[in-house]
MDTraj code that builds the backbone (N, CA, C; nanometers):
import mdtraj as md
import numpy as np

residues = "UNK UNK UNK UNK UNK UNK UNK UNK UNK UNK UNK UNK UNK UNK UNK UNK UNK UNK UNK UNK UNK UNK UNK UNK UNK UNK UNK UNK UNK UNK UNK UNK UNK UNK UNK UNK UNK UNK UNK UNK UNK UNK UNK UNK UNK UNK UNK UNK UNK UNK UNK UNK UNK UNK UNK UNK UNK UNK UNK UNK UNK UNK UNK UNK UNK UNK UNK UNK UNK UNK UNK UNK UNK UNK UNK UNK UNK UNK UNK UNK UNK UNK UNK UNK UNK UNK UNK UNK UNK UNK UNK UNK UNK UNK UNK".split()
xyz = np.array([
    [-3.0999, -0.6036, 2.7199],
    [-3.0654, -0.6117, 2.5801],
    [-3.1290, -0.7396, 2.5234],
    [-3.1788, -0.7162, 2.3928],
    [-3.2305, -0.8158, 2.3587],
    [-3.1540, -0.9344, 2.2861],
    [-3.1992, -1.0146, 2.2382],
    [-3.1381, -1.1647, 2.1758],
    [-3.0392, -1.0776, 2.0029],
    [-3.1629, -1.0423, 1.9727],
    [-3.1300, -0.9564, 1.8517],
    [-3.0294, -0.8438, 1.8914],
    [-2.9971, -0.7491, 1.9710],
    [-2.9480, -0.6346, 2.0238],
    [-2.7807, -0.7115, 2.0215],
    [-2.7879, -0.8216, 2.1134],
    [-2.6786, -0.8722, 2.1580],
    [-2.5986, -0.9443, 2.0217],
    [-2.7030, -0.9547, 1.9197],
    [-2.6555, -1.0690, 1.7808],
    [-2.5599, -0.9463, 1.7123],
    [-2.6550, -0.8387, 1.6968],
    [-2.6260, -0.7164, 1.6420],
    [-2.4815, -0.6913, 1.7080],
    [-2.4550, -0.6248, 1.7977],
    [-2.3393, -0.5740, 1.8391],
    [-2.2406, -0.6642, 1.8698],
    [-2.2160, -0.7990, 1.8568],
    [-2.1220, -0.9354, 1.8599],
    [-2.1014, -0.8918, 1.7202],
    [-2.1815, -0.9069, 1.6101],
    [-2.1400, -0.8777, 1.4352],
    [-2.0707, -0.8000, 1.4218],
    [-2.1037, -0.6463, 1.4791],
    [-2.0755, -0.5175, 1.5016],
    [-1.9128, -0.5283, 1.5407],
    [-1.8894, -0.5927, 1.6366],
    [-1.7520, -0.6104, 1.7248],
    [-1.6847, -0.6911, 1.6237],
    [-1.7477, -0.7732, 1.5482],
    [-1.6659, -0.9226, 1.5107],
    [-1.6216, -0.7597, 1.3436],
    [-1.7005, -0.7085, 1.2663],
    [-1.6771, -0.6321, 1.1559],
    [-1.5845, -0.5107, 1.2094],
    [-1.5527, -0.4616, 1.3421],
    [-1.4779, -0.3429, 1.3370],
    [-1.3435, -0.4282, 1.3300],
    [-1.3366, -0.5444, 1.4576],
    [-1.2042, -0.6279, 1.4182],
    [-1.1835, -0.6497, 1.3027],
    [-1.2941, -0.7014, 1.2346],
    [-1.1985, -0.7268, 1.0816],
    [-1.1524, -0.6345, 1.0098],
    [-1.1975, -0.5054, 1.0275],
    [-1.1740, -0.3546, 0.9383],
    [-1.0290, -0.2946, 1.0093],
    [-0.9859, -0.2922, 1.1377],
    [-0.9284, -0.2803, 1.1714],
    [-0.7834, -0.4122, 1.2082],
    [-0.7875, -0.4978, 1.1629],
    [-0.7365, -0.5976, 1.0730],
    [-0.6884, -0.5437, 0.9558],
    [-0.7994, -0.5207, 0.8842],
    [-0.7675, -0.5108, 0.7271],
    [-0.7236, -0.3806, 0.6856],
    [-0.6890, -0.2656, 0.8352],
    [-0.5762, -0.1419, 0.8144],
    [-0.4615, -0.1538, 0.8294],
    [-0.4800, -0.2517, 0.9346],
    [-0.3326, -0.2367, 0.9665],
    [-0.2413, -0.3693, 0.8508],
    [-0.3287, -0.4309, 0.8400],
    [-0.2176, -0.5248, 0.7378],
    [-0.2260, -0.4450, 0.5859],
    [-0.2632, -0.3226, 0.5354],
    [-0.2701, -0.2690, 0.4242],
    [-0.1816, -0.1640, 0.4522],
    [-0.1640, -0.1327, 0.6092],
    [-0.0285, -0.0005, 0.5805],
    [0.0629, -0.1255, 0.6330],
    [0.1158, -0.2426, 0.6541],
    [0.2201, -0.2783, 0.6179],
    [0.2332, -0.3497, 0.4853],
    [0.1481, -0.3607, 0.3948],
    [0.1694, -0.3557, 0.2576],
    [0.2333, -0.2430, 0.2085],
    [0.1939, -0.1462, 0.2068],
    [0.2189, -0.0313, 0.2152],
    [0.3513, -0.0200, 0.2004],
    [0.4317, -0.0497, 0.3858],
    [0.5458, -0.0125, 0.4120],
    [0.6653, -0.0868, 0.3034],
    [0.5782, -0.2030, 0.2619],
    [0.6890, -0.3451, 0.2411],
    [0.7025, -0.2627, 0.1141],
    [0.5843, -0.1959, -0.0165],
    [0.5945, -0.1582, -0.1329],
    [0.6854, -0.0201, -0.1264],
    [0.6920, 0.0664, -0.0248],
    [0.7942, 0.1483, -0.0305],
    [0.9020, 0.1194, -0.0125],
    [0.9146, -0.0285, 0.0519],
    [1.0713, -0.0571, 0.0653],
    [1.1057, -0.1240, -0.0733],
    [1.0485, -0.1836, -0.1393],
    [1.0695, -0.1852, -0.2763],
    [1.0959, -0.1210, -0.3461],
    [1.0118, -0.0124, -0.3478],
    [1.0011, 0.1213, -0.4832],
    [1.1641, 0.1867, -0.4353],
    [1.1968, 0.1793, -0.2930],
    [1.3276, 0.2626, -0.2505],
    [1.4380, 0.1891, -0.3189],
    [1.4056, 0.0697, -0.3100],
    [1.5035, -0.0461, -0.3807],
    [1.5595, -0.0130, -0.5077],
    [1.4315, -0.0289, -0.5419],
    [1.4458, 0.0395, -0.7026],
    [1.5148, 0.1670, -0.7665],
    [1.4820, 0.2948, -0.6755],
    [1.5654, 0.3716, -0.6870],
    [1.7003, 0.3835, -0.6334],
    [1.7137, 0.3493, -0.5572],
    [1.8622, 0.2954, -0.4911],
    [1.9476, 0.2309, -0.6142],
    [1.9068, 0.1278, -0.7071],
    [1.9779, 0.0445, -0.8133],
    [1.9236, 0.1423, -0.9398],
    [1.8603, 0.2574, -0.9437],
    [1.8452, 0.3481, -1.0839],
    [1.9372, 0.4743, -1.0114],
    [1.9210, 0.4634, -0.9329],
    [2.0836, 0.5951, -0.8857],
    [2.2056, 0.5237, -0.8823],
    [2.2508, 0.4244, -0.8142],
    [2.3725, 0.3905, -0.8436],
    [2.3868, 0.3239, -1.0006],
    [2.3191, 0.2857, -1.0802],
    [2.3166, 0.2925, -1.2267],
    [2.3683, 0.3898, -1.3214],
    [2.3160, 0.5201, -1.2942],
    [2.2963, 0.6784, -1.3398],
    [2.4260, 0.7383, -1.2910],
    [2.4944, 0.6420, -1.1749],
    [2.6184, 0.7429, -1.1288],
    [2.7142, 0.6518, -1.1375],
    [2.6795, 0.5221, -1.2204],
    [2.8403, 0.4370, -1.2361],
    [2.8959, 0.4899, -1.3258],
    [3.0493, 0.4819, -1.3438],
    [3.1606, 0.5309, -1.4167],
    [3.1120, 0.5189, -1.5810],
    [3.0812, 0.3823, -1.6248],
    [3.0115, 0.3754, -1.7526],
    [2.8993, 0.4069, -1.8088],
    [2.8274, 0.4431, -1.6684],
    [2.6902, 0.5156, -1.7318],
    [2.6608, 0.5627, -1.8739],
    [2.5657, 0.5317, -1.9716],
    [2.5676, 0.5423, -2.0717],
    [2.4241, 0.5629, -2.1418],
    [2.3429, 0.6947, -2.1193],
    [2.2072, 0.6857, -2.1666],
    [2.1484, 0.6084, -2.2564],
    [2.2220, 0.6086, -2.3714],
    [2.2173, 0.5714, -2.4849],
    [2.2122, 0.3760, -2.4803],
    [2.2899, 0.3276, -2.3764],
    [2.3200, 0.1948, -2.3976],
    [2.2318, 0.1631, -2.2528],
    [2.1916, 0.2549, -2.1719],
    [2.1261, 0.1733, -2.0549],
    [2.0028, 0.2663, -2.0193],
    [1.9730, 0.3228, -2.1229],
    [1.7909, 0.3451, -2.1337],
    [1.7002, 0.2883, -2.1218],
    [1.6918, 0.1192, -2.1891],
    [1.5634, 0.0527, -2.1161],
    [1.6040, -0.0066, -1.9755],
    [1.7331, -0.0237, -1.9187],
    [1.7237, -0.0324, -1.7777],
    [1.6809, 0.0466, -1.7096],
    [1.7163, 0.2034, -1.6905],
    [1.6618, 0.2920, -1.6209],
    [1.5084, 0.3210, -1.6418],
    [1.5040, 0.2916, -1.8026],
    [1.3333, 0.2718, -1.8282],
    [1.2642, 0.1860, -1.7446],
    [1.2778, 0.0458, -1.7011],
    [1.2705, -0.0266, -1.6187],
    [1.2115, -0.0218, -1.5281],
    [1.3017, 0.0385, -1.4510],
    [1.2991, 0.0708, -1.2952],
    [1.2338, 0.1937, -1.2920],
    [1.2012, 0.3081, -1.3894],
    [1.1051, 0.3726, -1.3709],
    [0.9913, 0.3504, -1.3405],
    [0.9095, 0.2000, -1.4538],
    [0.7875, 0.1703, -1.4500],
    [0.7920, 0.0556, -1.3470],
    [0.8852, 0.0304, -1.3094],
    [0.8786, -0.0291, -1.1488],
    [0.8291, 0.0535, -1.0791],
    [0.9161, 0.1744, -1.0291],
    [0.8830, 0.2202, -0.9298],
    [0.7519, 0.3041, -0.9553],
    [0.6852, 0.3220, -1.0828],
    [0.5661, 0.3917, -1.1371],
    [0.4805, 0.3121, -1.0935],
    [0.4690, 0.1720, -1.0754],
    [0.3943, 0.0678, -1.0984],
    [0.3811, 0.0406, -0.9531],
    [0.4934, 0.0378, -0.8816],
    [0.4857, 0.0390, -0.6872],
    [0.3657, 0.1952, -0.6627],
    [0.4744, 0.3067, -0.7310],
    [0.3484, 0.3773, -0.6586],
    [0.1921, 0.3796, -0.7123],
    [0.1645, 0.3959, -0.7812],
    [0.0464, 0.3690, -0.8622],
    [-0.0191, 0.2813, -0.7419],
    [-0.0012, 0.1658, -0.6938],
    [-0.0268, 0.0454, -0.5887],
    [-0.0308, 0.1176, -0.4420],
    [0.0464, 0.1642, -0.3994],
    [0.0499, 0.2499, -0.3035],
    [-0.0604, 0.3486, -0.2748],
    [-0.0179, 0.4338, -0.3877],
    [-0.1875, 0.5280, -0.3998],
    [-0.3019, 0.4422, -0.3687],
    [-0.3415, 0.3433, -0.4414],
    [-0.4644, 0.2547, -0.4475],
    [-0.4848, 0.2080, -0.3155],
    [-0.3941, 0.1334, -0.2160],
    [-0.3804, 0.0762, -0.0947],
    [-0.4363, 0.2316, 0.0226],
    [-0.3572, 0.3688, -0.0704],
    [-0.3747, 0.4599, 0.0686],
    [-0.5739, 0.4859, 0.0374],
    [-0.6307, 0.4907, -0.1108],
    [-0.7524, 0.4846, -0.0892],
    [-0.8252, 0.3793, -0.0284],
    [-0.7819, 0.2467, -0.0035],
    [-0.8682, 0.1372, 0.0438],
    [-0.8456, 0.1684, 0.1823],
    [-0.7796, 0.1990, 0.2299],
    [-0.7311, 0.2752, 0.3324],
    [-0.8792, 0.3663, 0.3910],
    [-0.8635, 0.4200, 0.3233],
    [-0.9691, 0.5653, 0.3444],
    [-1.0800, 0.4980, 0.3543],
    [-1.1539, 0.3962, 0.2158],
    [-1.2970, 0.3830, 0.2134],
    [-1.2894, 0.2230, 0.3580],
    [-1.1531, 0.2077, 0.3795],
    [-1.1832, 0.0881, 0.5050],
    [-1.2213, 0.1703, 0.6711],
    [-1.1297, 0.3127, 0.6402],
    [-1.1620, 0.4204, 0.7086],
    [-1.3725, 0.4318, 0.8040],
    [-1.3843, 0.4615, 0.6480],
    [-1.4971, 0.5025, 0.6627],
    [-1.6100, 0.4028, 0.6817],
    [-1.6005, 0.2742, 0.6774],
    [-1.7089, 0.1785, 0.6942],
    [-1.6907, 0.1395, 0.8539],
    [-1.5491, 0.1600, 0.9134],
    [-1.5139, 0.1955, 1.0502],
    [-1.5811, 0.2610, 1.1432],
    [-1.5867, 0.4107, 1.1128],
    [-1.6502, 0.4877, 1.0940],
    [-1.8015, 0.4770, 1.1366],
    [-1.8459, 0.4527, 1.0350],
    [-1.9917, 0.4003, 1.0134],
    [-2.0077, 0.2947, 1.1691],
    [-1.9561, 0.1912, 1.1252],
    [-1.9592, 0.0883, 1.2678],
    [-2.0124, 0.1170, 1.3567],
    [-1.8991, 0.2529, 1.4105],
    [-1.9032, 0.2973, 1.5524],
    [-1.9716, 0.4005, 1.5833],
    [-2.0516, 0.4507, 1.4751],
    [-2.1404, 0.5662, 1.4985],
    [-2.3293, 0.4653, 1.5698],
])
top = md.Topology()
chain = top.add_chain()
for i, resn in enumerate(residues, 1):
    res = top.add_residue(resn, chain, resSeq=i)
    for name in ("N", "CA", "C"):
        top.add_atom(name, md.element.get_by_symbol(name[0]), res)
traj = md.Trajectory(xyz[None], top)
């Protein structure tokens, strides 16, 4: 193997670690933003089912926590595509 051969596949090794790095700390982003978004609905259901519940008087709260949890997933989605295109430069690597 040559000087170059050996430079090449050290880069090669040093870029799959980092890609594979940069999956696994994006599905525990991931996990941490679903434990949020659950959060969120957890405190817009027990909201919706307290005794005083009151559409009328607690509409922008539940509004709220909608575009919370709209706003977690929205982020989620985005993370599961970086996901994919970190997928595929992986991929690439090892071909």
């Amino acid at each position: 193997m040559t000087y170059s051969q050996r430079s090449t596949s050290a880069s090669a090794a040093s870029d799959i670690s980092y890609l594979e790095y940069q999956i696994k700390a994006t599905h525990e982003e991931i996990d941490q933003a679903k434990s949020v978004s659950e959060g969120y609905e957890s405190m817009l259901i027990a909201l919706q089912t307290s005794p005083g519940f009151n559409l009328e008087i607690h509409s922008e709260e539940a509004k709220q926590l909608l575009d919370k949890m709209a706003g977690k997933q929205a982020w989620i989605d985005a993370a599961h595509k970086r996901i994919t295109e970190l997928e595929n430069e992986l991929d690439k690597l090892d071909e």
